[in-house]
LOKE-843916 format. One record per residue (C-alpha): residue in three letters; y, x, z. Coordinates in nm, 3 decimals, padded with zeros to 5 digits. Layout:
- residuo; py; px; pz
- ALA; Y; X; Z
...
***
This chain:
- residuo; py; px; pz
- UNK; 04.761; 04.904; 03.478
- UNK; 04.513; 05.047; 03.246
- UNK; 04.581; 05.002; 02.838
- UNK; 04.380; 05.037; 02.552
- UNK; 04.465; 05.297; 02.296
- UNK; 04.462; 05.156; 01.958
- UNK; 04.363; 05.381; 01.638
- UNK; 04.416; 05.346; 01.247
- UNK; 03.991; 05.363; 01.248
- UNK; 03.980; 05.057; 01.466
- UNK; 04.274; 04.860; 01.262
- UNK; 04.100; 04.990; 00.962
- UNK; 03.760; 04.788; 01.102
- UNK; 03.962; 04.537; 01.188
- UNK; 04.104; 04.456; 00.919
- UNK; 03.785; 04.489; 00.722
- UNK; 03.584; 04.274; 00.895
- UNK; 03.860; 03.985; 00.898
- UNK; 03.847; 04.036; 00.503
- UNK; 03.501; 04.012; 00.482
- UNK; 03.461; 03.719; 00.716
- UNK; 03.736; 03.531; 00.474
- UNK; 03.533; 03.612; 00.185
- UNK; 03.219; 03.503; 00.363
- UNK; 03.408; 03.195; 00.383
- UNK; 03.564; 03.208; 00.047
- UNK; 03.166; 03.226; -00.069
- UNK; 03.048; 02.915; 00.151
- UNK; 03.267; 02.685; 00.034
- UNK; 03.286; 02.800; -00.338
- UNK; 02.914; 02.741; -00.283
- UNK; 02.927; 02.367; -00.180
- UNK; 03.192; 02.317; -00.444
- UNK; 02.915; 02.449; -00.697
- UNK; 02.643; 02.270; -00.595
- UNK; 02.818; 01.948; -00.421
- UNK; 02.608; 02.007; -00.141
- UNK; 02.685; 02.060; 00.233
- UNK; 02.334; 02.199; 00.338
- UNK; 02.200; 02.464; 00.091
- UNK; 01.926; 02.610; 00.355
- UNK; 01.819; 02.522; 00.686
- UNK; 02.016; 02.827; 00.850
- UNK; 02.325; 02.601; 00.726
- UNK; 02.278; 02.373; 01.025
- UNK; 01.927; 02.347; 01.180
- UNK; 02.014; 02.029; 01.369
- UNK; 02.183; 01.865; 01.028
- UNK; 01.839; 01.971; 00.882
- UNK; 01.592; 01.877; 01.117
- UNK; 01.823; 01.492; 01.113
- UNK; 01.795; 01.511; 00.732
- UNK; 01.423; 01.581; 00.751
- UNK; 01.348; 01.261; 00.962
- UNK; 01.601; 01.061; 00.712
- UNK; 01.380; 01.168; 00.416
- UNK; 01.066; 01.083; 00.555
- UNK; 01.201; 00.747; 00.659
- UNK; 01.307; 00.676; 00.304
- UNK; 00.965; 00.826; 00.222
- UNK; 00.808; 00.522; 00.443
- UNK; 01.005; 00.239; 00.327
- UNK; 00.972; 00.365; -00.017
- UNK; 00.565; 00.311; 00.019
- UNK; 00.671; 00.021; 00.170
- UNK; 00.830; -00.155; -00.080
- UNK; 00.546; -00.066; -00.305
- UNK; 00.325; -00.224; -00.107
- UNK; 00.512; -00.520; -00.086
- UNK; 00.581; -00.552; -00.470
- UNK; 00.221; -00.478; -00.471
- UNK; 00.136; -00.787; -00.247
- UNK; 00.385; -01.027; -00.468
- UNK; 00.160; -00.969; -00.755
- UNK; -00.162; -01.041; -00.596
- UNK; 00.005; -01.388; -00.420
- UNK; 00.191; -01.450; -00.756
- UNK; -00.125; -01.431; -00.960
- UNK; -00.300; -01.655; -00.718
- UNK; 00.013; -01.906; -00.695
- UNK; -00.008; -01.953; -01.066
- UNK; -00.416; -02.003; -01.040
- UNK; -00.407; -02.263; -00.779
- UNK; -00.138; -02.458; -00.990
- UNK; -00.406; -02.439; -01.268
- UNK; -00.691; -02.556; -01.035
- UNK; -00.456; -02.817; -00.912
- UNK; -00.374; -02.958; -01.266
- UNK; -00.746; -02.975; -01.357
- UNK; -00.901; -03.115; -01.006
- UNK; -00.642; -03.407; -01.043
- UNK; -00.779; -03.427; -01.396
- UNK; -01.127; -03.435; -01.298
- UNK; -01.012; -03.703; -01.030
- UNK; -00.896; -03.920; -01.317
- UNK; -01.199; -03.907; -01.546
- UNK; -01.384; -03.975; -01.209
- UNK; -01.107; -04.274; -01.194
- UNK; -01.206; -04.377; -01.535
- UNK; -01.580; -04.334; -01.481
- UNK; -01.552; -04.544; -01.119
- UNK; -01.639; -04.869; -01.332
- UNK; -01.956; -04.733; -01.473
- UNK; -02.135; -05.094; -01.571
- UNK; -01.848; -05.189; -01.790
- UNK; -01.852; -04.844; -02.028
- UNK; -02.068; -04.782; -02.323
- UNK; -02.373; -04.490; -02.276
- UNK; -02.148; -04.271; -02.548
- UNK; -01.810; -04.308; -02.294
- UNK; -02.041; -04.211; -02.046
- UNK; -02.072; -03.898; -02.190
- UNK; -01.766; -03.806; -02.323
- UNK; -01.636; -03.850; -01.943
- UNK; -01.974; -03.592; -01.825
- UNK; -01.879; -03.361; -02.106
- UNK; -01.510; -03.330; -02.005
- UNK; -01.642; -03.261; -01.642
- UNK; -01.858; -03.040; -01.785
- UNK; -01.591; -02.877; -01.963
- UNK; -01.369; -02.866; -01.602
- UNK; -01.588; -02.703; -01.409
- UNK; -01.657; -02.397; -01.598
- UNK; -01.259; -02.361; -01.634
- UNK; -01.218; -02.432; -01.269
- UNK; -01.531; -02.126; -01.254
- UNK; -01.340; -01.933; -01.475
- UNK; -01.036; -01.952; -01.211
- UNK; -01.212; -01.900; -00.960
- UNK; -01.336; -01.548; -01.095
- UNK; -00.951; -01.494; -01.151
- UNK; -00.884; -01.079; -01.104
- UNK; -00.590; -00.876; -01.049
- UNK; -00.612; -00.519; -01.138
- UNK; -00.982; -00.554; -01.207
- UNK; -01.056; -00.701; -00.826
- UNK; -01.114; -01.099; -00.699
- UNK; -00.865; -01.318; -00.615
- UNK; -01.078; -01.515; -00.434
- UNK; -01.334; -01.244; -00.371
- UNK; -01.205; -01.119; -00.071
- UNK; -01.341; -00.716; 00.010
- UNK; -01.611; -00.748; -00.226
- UNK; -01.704; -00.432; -00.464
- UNK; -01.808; -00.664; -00.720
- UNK; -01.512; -00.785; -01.004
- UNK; -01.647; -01.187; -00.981
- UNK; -01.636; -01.422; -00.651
- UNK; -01.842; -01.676; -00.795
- UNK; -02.193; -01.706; -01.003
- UNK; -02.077; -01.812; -01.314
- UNK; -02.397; -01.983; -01.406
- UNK; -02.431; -02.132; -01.105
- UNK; -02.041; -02.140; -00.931
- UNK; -02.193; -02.016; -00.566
- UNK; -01.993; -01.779; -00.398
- UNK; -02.107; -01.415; -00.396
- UNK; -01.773; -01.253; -00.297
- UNK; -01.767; -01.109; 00.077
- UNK; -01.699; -01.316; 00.386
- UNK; -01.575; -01.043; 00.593
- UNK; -01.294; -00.844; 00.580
- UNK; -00.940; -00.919; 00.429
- UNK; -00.735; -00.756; 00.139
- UNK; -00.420; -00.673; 00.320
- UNK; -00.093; -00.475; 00.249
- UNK; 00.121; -00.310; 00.535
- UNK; 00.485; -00.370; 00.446
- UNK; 00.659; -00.245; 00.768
- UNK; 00.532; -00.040; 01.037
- UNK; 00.297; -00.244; 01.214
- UNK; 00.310; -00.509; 00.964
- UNK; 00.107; -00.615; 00.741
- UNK; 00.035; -00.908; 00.526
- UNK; -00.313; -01.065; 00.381
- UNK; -00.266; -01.100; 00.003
- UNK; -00.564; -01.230; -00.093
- UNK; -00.764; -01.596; -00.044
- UNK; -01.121; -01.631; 00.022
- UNK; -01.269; -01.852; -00.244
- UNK; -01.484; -02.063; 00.019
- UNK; -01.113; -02.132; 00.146
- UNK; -01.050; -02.287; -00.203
- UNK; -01.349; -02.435; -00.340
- UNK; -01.536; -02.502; -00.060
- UNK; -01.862; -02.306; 00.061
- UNK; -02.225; -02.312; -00.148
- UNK; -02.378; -02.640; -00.102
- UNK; -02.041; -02.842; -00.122
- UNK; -01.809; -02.659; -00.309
- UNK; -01.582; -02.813; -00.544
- UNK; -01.814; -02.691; -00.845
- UNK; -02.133; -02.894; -00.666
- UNK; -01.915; -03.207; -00.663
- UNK; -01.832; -03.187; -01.034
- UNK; -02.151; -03.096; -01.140
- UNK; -02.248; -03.394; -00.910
- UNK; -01.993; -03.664; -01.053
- UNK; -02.155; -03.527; -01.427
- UNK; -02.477; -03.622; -01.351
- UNK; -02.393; -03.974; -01.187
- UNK; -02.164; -04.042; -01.538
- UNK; -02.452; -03.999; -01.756
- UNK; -02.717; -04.209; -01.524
- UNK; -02.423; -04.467; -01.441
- UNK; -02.494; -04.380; -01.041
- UNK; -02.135; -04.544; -00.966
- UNK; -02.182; -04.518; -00.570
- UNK; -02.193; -04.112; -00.614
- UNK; -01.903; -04.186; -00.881
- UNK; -01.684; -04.340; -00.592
- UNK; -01.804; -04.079; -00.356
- UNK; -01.705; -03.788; -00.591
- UNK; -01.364; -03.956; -00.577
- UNK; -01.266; -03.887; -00.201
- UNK; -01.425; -03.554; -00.214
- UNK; -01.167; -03.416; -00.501
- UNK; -00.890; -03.630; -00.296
- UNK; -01.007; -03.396; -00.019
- UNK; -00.993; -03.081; -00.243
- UNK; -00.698; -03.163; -00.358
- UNK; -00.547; -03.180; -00.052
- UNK; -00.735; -02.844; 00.051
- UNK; -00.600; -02.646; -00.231
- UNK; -00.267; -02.800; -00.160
- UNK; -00.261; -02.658; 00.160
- UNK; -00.367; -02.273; 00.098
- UNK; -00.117; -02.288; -00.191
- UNK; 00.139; -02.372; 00.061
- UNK; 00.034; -02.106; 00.298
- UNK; 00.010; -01.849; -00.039
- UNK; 00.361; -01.955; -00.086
- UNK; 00.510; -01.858; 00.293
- UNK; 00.329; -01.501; 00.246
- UNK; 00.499; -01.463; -00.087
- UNK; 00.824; -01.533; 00.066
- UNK; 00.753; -01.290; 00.343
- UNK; 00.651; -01.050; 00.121
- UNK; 01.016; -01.107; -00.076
- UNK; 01.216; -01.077; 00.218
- UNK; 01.013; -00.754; 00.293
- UNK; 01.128; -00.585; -00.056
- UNK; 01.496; -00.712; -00.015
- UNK; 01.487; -00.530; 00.334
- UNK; 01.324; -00.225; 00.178
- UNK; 01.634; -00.200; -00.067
- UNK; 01.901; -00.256; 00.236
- UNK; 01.716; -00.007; 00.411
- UNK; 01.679; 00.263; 00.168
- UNK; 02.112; 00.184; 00.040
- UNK; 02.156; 00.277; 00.447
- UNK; 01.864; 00.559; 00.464
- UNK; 02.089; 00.725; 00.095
- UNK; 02.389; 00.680; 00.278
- UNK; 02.339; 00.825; 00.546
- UNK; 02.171; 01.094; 00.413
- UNK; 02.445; 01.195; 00.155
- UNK; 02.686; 01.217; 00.425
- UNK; 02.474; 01.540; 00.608
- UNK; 02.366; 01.674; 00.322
- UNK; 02.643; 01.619; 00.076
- UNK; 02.995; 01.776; 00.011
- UNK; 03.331; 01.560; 00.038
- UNK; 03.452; 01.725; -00.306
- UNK; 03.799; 01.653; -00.280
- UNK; 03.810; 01.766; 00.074
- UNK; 03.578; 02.078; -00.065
- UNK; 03.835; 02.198; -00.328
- UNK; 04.154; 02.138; -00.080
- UNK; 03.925; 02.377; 00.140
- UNK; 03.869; 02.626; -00.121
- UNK; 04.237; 02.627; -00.201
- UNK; 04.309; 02.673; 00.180
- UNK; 04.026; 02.967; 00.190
- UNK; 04.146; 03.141; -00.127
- UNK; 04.495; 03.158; 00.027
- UNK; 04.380; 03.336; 00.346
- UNK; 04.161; 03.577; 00.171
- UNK; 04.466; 03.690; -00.019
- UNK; 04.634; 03.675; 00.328
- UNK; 04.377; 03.899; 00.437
- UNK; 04.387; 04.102; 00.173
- UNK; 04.783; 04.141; 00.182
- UNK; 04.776; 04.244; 00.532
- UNK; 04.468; 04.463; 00.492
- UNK; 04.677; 04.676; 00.215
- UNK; 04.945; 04.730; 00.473
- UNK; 04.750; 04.859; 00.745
- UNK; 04.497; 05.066; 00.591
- UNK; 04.588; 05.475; 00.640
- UNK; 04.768; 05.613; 00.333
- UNK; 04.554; 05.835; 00.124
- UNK; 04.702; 06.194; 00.075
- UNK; 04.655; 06.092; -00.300
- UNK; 04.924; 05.866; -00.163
- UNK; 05.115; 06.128; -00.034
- UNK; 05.087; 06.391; -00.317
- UNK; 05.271; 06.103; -00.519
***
């Protein structure tokens, strides 16, 4: 049976290296105490890192996400509120047309009020119609331009290609704009040709394009009704996609502060723990080391 002879230079090493392996431990966790961290440095835990790393640049995402989103709810808010305006004066312009139906039976100077107040409609409705957010269309679609409509003449000059979208979750994304034709109705027989129609046939008393000009605003009405509704489900969507962002990112912070952050009551119980086996270590150390002959000459 063989044995292994044991000398004061190898409890000497010994001893050492278990005091310096409790102070390396007495230094870790005085470290995470300090800065209420868990993971200081990559060496701390490569696979804690590399799981932190994905978690930031998922929170990263969502983050850009969420901006998008709140991004979106402005454009389809700003368009919500001009729709409800075009609304209120198309029904208007329905009721002067209304008014104006019995032509015979009004006096020339009625007449005109009614064509003024038209008049007075359309370039509002125009106005609308060139409505902006940030400086670009509503109703304008992709265009470089800052105007979807001629405002002299109310034809469309926006683009009729393309879509102004906003991606609010990975592989999602949501149109935020409208394009004008959608709303007014393309050049020819747009909603502004119709007023500026029903105008002219109040000041020459033409009460068969008087009655026409009534079903065609019944018919825009109903028209702007509609995209205002469908404006309406993409705002939602766009809502629900911000209130997920903020559930996501609570989980992505959560989950996140558990890797990377320290437990700071369990840290200081662990501290206590690792200052009393240092001075363990030390304790023992002091009785093992070789006596000095300073030590002896005493």
């Amino acid at each position: 049976m063989s044995s292994v002879r044991v000398t004061q230079s190898m409890l000497s090493q010994r001893s050492l290296a278990g005091v310096q392996t409790g102070l390396a431990r007495l230094a870790a966790t005085q470290e995470h105490l300090t800065t209420g961290r868990i993971l200081n440095r990559p060496s701390d835990s490569p696979t804690d890192s590399t799981i932190a790393m994905r978690l930031r640049e998922q929170m990263a995402d969502q983050k850009q996400f969420t901006r998008n989103a709140q991004d979106g709810l402005a454009w389809l808010g700003t368009i919500d509120t001009t729709l409800s305006t075009v609304t209120a004066d198309v029904r208007r312009a329905h009721d002067l047309a209304l008014q104006g139906a019995s032509t015979g039976s009004m006096s020339t100077s009625s007449r005109e009020a009614l064509a003024t107040e038209i008049d007075q409609i359309r370039d509002g409705l125009i106005a609308n119609a060139n409505g902006t957010y940030l400086n670009r269309p509503l109703f304008g679609g992709i265009t470089a331009g800052n105007q979807a409509f001629d405002p002299a003449t109310g034809a469309y000059i926006g683009s009729t290609t393309g879509e102004v979208t906003r991606t609010i979750a990975t592989n999602v994304e949501i149109r935020v704009d409208v394009a004008g034709t959608d709303v007014f109705g393309p050049n020819g027989d747009s909603l502004f040709d119709h007023l500026t129609a029903l105008s002219t046939a109040l000041r020459t008393g033409d009460e068969a394009t008087v009655q026409a000009s009534l079903g065609k605003l019944s018919g825009r009405l109903e028209t702007v009704s509609n995209v205002q509704a469908d404006v309406g489900t993409r705002y939602l969507r766009a809502e629900k996609a911000v209130d997920a962002g903020a559930a996501s990112m609570l989980t992505l912070t959560t989950e996140l502060s558990t890797i990377e952050n320290a437990d700071l009551p369990q840290t200081i119980v662990d501290l206590q723990l690792q200052e009393v086996a240092y001075q363990a270590a030390l304790a023992a150390t002091s009785r093992v080391m070789q006596p000095s002959l300073v030590d002896f000459l005493r």
